[in-house]
N, C-alpha and C positions, 0 to 999 in steps of 0.2 A: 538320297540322304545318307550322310555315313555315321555308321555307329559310333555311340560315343563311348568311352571308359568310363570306368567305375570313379577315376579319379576326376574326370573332365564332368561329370552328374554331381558328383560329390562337393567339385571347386562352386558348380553353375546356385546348387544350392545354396552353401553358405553364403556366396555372392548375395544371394536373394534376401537371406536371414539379415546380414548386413547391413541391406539397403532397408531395409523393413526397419531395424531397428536406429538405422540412422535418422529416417525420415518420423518415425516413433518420439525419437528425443526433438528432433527440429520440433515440430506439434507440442510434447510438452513443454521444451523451452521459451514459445512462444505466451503459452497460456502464464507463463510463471510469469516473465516480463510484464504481460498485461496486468494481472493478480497484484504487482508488485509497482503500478503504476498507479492502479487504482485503488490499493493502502496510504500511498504516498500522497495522490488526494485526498483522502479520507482525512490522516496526520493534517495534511495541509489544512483545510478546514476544522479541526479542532484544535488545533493551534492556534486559529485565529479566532474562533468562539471564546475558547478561554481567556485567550488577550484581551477580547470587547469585556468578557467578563470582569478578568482584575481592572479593568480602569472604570466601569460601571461602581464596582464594591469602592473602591478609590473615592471617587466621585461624594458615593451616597455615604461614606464616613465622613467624607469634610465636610458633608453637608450639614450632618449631625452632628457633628463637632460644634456648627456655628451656631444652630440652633440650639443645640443644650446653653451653649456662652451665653446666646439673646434671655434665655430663658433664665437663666442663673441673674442678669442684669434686670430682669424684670422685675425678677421675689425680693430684691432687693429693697 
């Protein structure tokens, strides 16, 4: 085995630090994605709650609307 320099220990390390901290950000970049998929569901689903909801509120005003009119025709 031949000895290695101070500069050839020094390169092999950072190399090491590098791939440490590449493979560091791959792993958190992953989690973000996921994190960022699974808000996107979440939005998506209440988006869609709300919308049942305004056409529910919709609904149950026109309903009341007709039935105050029946009602006003009745006391008549």
């Amino acid at each position: 085995m031949t000895p290695r320099s101070p500069k050839q220990i020094t390169a092999n390390f950072q190399k090491h630090n590098y791939e440490s901290l590449i493979h560091q950000l791959q792993l958190e970049n992953q989690l973000l994605k996921e994190k960022i998929g699974y808000e996107n569901e979440v939005n998506m689903a209440l988006q869609t709650m709300l919308q049942d909801l305004q056409e529910d509120h919709q609904k149950l005003s026109n309903e009341n609307q007709e039935l105050k009119t029946k009602l006003a025709q009745l006391n008549q």
